[in-house]
C-alpha positions in Angstrom: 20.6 -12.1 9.5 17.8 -13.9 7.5 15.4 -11.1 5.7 12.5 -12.0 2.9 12.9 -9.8 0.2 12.4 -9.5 -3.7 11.9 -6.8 -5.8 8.5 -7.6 -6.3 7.6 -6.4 -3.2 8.4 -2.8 -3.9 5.3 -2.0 -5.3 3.1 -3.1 -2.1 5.6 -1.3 -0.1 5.8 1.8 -1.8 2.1 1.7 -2.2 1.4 0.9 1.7 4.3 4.0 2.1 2.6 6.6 0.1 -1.3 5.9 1.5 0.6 5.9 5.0 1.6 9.5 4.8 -1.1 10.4 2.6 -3.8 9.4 5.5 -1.5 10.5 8.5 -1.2 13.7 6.9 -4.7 13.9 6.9 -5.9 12.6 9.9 -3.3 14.5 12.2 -5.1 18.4 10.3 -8.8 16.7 11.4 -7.8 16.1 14.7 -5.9 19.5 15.2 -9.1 21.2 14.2 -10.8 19.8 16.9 -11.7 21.8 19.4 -9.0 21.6 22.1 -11.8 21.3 25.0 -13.1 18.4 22.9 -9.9 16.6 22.3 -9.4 17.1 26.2 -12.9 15.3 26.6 -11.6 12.7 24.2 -8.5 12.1 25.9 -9.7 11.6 29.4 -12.3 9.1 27.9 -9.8 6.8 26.5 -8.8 5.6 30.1 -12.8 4.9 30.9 -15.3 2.5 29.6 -16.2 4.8 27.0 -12.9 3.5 25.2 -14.0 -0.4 25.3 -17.5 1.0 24.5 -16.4 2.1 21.0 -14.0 -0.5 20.2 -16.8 -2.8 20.5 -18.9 -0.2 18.1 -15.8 -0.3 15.8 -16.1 -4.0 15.6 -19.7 -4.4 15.1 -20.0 -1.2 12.9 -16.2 -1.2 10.4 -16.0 -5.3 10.5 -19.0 -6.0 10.8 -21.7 -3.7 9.6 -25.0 -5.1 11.4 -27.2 -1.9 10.7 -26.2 -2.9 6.8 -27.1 -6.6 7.4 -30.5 -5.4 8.9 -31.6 -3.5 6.2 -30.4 -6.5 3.3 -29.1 -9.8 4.4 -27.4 -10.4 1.1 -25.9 -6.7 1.0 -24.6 -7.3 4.8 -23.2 -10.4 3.8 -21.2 -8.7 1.2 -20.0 -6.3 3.5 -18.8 -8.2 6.1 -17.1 -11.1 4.2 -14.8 -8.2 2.2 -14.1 -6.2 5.8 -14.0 -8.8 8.3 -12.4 -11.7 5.7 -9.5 -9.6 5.0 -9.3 -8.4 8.5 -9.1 -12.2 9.6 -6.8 -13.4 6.8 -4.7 -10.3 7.8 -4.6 -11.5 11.5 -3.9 -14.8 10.5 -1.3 -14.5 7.8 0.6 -12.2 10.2 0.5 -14.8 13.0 1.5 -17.5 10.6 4.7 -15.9 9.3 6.0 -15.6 12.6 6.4 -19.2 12.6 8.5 -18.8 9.5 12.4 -19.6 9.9 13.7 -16.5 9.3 15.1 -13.7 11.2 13.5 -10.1 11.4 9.5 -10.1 9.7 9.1 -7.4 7.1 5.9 -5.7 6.7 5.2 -7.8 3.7 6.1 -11.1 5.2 2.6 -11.9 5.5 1.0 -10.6 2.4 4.1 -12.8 0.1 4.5 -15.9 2.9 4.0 -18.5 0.3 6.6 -16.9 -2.2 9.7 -17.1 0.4 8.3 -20.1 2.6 6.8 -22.7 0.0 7.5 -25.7 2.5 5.5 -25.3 5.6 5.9 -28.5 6.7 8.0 -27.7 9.7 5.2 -25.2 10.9 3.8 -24.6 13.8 0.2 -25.3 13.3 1.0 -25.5 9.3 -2.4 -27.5 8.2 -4.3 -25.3 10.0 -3.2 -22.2 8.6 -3.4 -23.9 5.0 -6.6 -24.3 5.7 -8.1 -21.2 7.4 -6.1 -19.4 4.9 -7.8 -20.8 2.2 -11.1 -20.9 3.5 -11.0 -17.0 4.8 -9.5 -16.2 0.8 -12.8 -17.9 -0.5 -15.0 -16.0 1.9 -13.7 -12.8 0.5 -14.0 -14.0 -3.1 -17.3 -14.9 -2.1 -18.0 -11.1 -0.8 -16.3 -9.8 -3.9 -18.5 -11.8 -6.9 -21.3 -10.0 -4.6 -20.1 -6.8 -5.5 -19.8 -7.9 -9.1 -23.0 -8.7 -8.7 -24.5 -5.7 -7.2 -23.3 -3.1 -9.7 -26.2 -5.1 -12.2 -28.6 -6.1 -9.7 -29.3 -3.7 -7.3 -32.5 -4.2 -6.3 -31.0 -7.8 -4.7 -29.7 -6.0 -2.3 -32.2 -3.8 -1.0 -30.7 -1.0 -3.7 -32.7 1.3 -6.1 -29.8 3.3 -7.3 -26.2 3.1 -7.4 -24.3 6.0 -6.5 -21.5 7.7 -9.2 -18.9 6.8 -9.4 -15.7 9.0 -10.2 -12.4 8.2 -12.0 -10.3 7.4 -8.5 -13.6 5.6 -7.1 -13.5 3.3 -10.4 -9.8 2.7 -9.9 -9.7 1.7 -6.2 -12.7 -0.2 -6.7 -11.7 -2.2 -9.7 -8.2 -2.8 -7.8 -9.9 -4.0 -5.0 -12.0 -6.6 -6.8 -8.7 -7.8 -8.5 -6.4 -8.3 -5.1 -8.1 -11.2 -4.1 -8.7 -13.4 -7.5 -5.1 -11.9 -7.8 -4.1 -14.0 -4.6 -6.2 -16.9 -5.6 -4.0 -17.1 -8.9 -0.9 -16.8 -7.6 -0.8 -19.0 -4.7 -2.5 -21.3 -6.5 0.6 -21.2 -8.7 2.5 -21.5 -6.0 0.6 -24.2 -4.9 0.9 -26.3 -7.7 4.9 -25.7 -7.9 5.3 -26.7 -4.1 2.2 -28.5 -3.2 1.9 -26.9 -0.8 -2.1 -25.4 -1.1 -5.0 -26.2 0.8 -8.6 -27.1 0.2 -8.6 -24.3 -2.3 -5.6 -23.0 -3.5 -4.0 -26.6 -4.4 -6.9 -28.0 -6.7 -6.8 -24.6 -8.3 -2.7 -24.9 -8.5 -3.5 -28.8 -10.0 -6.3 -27.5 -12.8 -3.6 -24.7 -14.1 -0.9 -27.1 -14.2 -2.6 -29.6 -16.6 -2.8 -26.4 -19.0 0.3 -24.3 -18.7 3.7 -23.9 -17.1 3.1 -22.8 -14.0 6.9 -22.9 -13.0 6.9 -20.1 -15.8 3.8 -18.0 -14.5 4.9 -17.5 -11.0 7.2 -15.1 -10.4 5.4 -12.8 -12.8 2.3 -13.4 -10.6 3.7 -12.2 -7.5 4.7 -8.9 -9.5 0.8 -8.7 -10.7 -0.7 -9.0 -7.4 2.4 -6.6 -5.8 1.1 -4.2 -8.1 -2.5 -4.4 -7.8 -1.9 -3.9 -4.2 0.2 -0.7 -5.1 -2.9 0.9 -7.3 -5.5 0.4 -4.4 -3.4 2.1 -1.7 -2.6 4.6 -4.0 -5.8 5.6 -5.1 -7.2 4.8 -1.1 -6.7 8.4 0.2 -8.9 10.0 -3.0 -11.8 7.6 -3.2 -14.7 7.0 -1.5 -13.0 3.7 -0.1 -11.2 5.8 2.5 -14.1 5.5 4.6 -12.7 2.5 5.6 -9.8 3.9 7.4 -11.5 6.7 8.7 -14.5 5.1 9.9 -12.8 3.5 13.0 -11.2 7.3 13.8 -15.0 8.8 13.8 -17.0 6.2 15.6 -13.7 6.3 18.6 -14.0 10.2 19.0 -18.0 10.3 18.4 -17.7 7.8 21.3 -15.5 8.8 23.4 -17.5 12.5 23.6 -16.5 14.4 20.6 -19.8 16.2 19.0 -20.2 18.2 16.1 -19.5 22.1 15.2 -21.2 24.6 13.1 -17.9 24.6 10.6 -17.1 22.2 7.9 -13.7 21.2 9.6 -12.6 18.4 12.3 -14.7 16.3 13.3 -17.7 17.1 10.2 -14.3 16.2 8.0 -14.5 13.1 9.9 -17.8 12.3 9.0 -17.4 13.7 5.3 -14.3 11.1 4.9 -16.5 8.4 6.2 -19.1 8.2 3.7 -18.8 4.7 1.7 -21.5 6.9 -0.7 -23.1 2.8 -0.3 -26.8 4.3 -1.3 -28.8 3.5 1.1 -29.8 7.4 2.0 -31.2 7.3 -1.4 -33.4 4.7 -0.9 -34.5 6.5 2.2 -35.3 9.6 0.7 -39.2 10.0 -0.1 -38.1 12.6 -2.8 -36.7 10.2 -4.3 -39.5 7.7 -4.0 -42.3 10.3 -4.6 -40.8 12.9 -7.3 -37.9 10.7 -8.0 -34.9 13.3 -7.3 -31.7 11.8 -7.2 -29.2 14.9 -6.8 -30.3 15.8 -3.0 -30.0 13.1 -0.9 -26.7 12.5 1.6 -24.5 10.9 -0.4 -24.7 13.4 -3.1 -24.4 16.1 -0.5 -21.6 15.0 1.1 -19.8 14.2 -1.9 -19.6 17.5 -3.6 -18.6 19.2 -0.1 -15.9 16.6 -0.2 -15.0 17.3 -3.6 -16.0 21.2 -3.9 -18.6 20.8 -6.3 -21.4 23.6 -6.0 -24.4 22.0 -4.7 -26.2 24.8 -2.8 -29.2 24.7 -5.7 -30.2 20.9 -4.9 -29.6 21.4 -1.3 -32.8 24.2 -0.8 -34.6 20.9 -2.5 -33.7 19.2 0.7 -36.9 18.8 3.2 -34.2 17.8 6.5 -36.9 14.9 7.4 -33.9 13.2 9.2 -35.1 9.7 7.3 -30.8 9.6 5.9 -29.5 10.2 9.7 -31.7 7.3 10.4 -30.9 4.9 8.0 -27.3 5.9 7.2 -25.1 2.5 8.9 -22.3 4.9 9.6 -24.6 7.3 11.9 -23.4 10.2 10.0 -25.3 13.5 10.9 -26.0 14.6 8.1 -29.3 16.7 8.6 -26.3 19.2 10.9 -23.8 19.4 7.7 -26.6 20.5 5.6 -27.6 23.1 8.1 -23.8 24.3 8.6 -23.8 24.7 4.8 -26.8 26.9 4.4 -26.0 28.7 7.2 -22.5 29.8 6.2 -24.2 30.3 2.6 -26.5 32.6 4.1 -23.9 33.8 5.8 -22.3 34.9 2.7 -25.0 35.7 0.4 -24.8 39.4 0.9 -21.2 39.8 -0.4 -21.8 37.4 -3.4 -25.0 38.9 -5.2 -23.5 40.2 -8.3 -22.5 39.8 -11.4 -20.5 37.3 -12.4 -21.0 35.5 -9.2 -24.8 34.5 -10.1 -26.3 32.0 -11.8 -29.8 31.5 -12.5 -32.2 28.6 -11.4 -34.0 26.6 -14.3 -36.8 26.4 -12.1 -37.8 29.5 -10.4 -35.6 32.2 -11.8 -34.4 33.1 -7.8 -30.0 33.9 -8.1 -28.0 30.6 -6.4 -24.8 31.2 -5.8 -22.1 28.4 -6.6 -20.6 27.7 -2.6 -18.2 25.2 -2.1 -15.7 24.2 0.2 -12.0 22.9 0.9 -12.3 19.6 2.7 
């Protein structure tokens, strides 16, 4: 029996493993808080239209995020060549290893083809995947110097203000920048060992090779871009970045007839967990615009319920105009989670009016209490 393997595909593996269980573990607790009339609702829907109703919403919304696109060309563009390009070069690097000659496909048989296949040759269809995969990697890079890009410029892209960004957000997000110049390096390493690159890949392989030993270089690339890969799945499940696996979960059950509660649990964990925190509520808000606040708006919010950081002082700030459940491309309702919170503060005020529990408002002198909760 023919299998691909190297040990340098331990790290992708172990990282895939670990954000695997990590999101399952999750995801299986937000469902089960779901009311079970609700999940009942849900379930019949999946055998009606509703079901092709929100994969098509899935598509236009995760891969390809149009209400983004509206609001900034340039920042849409971004978006959709870094979702939808790796989602295609996924696709297509999956269908091109299995024309490889081997036996059984491992899960990383696509993300490491080049390494154990370098002559493609006898291919199926082997120029054309050279090329499309090529041409779909530069798409991607092409999203990704946007991002680069946008961190400095915001106003380009329709963006007053960034949003913070924590430890775990910093990690995942430099990680993700480096997996695809990552890929470029290495398979153009490859490439140039091989020849076998395209458009792409092969004058990048040719350029290296007048320089250094690339014969030298490429087996320790493979472990670099194994482990880059390992560092952004890890940190996936604790960043803001996990909106883009939960996104797809929360537009199928908003979809298919799930609504929310007046808890902070199931399906408002959904919608906390799909927050990208991408800014544009900010822009929205006229407090910010007018009085320039930046410590109220959604993103904020729904960050420190996410992360149980008090909050409950900047939230009374909050006018609820709606103008963030209107702009915000995910259609997260976030006027409702900023009502459940005050309520359930409210609800608790009486039994936390003392001493140590209060803390004193710089503006007004009126007791806030510190609320947070476990999400």
């Amino acid at each position: 029996m023919n299998i691909h393997f190297d040990p340098f595909v331990l790290p992708f593996f172990f990282g895939i493993l670990i954000w695997l269980f990590i999101f399952l573990w999750k995801i299986v607790n937000w469902i089960d808080e779901i009311p079970l009339l609700q999940r009942k609702i849900v379930w019949y829907n999946i055998f009606s239209s509703k079901f092709i109703e929100a994969i098509k919403i899935i598509f236009l919304e995760s891969l390809i995020p149009r209400k983004i696109f509206k609001k900034n060309p340039l920042l849409g563009y971004m978006h959709i060549s870094i979702a939808f390009g790796w989602f295609l070069l996924i696709v297509f690097g999956s269908i091109e290893s299995k024309f490889g000659q081997h036996d059984v496909n491992m899960p990383w048989d696509p993300i490491f083809f080049n390494y154990f296949e370098p002559d493609r040759s006898h291919h199926t269809f082997g120029p054309f995947f050279i090329f499309i995969m090529d041409f779909l990697l530069l798409f991607i890079l092409s999203g990704v110097f946007l991002a680069w890009l946008k961190r400095v410029f915001t106003k380009w892209f329709g963006i007053k203000k960034n949003t913070k960004l924590f430890v775990l957000d910093k990690i995942a997000l430099y990680s993700l920048w480096l997996i695809f110049p990552s890929r470029l390096w290495v398979e153009s390493l490859n490439a140039a060992n091989h020849n076998n690159g395209g458009f792409l890949t092969q004058s990048m392989g040719n350029l290296q090779a007048q320089v250094v030993d690339t014969r030298m270089l490429e087996y320790s690339s493979w472990w670099v871009y194994s482990s880059v890969l390992f560092v952004f799945f890890v940190t996936l499940p604790f960043s803001r970045y996990m909106h883009i696996i939960t996104e797809p979960f929360l537009i199928l059950f908003r979809t298919l007839g799930a609504v929310p509660e007046n808890e902070i649990r199931g399906y408002a964990k959904l919608e906390i967990n799909s927050c990208s925190r991408c800014g544009i509520c900010l822009d929205s808000c006229q407090l910010f615009h007018d009085a320039q606040i930046t410590n109220i708006q959604g993103a904020c919010f729904i960050q420190s319920v996410r992360y149980n950081f008090p909050f409950f002082s900047q939230l009374m700030n909050c006018l609820q105009c709606g103008r963030c459940n209107i702009d915000c491309p995910v259609g997260i309702d976030i006027v409702h989670l900023k009502d459940v919170v005050r309520t359930k503060h409210h609800e608790k005020l009486p039994l936390q009016l003392s001493y140590p529990s209060m803390i004193m408002s710089n503006s007004d002198h009126a007791p806030h209490v510190i609320f947070s909760l476990d999400v």
